[in-house]
N, C-alpha and C positions, 0 to 999 in steps of 0.2 A: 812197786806201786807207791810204799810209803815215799820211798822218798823223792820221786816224781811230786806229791804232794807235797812234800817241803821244800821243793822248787818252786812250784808254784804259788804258794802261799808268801815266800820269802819275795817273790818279783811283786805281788800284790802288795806288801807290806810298804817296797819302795814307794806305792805309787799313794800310799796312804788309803788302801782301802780294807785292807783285813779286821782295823778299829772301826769301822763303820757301819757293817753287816756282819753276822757273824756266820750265816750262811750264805752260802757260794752261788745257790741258784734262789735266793730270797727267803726261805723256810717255809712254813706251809702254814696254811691259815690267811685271811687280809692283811693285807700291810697295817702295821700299827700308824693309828691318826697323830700327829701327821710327819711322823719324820719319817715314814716310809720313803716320800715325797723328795728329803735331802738325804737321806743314807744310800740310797740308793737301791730301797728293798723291792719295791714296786716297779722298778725297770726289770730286775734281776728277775721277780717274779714272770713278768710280761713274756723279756725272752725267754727265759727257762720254757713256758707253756708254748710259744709259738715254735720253739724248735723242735719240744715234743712232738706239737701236731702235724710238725714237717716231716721226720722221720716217720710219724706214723700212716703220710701217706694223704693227710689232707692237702688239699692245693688251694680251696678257697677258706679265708679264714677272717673270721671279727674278732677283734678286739676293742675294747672300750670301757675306759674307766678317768676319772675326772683326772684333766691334764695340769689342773693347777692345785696347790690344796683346796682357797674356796674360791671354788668357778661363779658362785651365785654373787660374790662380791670384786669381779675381777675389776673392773671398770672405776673402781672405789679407788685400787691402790692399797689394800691390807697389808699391815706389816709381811704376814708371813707370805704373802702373794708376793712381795717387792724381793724379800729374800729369797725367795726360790728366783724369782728373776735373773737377781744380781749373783747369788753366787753359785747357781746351778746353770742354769738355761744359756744367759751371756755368754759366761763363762767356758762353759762347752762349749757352746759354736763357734769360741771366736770373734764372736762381735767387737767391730771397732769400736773402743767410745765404752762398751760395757751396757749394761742397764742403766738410764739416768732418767729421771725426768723428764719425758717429751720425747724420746727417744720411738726408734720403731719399736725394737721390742717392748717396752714400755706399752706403748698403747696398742700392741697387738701380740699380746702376753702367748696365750690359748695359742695362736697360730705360730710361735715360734718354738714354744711348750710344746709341738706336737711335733713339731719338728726333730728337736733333740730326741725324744722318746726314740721316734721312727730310725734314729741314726743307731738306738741302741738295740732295739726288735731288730734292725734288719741284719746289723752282722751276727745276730743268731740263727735267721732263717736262711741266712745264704752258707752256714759251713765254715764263716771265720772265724778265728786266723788262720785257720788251715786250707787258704787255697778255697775260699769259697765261692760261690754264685755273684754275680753284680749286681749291685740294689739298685732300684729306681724308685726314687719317692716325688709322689704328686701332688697336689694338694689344692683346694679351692677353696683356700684362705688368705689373706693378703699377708703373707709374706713376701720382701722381697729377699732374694736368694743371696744376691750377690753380698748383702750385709754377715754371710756365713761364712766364713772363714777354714773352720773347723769341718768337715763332712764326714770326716771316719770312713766305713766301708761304702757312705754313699758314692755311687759311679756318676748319677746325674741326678737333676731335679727339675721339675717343670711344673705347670699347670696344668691341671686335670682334663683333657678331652684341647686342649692344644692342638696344632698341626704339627708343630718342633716336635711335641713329645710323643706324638703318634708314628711320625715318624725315624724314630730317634731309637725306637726300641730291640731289642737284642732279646734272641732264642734263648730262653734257661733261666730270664734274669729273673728276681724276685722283684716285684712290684709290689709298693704301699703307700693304699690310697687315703690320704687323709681327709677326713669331713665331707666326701663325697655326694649327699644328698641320700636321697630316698632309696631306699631299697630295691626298688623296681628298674631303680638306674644301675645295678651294680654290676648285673651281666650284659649290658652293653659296654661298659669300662671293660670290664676282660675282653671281649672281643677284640674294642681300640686299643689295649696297651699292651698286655699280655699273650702269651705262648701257653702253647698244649704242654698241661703236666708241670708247671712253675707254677710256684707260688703268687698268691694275688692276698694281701692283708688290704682291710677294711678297719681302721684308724680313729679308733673317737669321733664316728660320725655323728652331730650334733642332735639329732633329734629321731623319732623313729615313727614310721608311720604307720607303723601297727600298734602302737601303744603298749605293748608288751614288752617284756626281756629278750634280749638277742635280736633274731631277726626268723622271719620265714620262709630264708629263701634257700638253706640249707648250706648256709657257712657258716663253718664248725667254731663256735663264742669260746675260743682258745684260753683268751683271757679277758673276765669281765668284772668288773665291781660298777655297783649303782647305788645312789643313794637315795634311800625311799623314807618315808616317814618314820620318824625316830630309828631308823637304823643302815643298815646295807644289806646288796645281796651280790657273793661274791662266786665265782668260778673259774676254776685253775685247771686246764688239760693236764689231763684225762681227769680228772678228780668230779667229783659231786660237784653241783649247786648248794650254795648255806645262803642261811638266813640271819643275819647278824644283829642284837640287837645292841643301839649306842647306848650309853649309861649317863649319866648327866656328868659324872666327871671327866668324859671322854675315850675312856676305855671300851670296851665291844666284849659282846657276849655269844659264842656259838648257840644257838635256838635248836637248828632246826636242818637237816641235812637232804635232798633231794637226788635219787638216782637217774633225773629226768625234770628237764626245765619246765620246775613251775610257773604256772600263771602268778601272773604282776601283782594282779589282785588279790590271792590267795597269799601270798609272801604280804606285801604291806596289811594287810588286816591282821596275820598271825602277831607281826613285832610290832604291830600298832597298840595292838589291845593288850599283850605282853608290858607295855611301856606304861599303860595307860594303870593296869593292876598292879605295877609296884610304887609307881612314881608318881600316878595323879595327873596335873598339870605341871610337875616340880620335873620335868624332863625336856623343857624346851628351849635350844641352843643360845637361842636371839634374844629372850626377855630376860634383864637382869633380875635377880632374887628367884627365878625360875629354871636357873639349868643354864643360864647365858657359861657358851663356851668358845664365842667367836668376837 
């Protein structure tokens, strides 16, 4: 076994990634802000939990946590937006050209950002490298595909509720739907794309129409992090829900642990008023002299 492990460490070391996480499957706890993002902790984590949740049997599954570091300034161009761009996302996929200026992925960061993720969730949900399941990833983001180069264990890609990709699809395969819409649309997706007993991931769907954490249609939130007022709330299959609260120098603090997903409400008023009793107004990200850390 040890030395199985120094085989393996030793191929990872080629590919330069044993200096850059120093745990295999992410480590436990939220990724730290924000090199989670370029280390590669926050994929590591993602699949680590979805393949958990596959072995254990789940088939429909959410995931969701911010695909770029700041989503709320994606459209800006932030430095660290541009970086994850150019030397993570591009890069991965292959894109010709790279991240530039005007570029597709450039101006459709999120949608290409979710892409790569979904290339790294899916060869953990399908069993690879060892002879795994076929991915299918869909999406109803403007992506165009053919700018991807790179696919990894992805088999195919298409647009979400397509006629190509409806009928394109294969017995077993694991399917992942990115940004798909409302919740109430997600079990007609399985219907159209998906087979009995394969996995079906649900991708950083943008917005949620119950207002709550997760979702209420009983796909199991594998992996989730959200960011709520001065802090986050993170969850990692099979593990607890936590209640994270941010610090003004950008570090995070465990609060508060959940055996069962709390209400939205109850999390953001706990590390609301948390924030507000040590820090005052001296905790807020955006206002310079006040906690500005973006």
């Amino acid at each position: 076994m040890m030395k199985l492990l120094i085989i393996l460490l030793s191929l990872l070391a080629q590919q330069g990634v044993v200096a850059l996480v120093p745990f295999i499957d992410g480590g436990k706890g939220m990724p730290k802000l924000y090199d989670g993002w370029f280390n590669d902790q926050l994929s590591k984590q993602a699949a680590t939990a979805v393949s958990k949740a596959v072995a254990a049997g789940k088939t429909k599954i959410e995931v969701n946590f911010p695909p770029v570091p700041n989503v709320e300034e994606v459209k800006f161009g932030t430095p660290l937006n541009q970086k994850f761009g150019t030397k993570i996302v591009a890069k991965d996929l292959g894109i010709p050209g790279g991240y530039k200026p005007g570029s597709d992925v450039s101006r459709q960061l999120i949608a290409y950002s979710n892409v790569f993720f979904a290339k790294r969730i899916g060869a953990a949900a399908s069993g690879a490298p060892l002879g795994g399941k076929p991915v299918c990833v869909l999406s109803a983001e403007p992506v165009n595909f053919k700018n991807i180069k790179s696919k990894g264990s992805i088999s195919r890609v298409g647009a979400i509720m397509s006629q190509e990709a409806r009928k394109q699809g294969r017995n077993g395969e694991v399917v992942i739907c990115i940004n798909p819409g409302g919740e109430e649309t997600w079990d007609r997706l399985v219907s159209a794309h998906s087979s009995p007993g394969a996995p079906f991931i649900v991708l950083n769907n943008a917005y949620s129409t119950t207002y709550n954490l997760g979702n209420k249609r009983g796909y199991e939130e594998a992996y989730y992090l959200k960011r709520i007022s001065k802090g986050w709330v993170f969850r990692s299959f099979p593990g607890p829900w936590e209640a994270y609260l941010e610090r003004p120098d950008g570090t995070v603090e465990l609060l508060k642990s959940y055996s069962q997903k709390p209400e939205l409400r109850e999390v953001a008023t706990l590390v609301r008023e948390e924030s507000f009793q040590r820090y005052a107004i001296n905790n807020d990200r955006w206002t310079p002299g006040f906690g500005e850390r973006l």
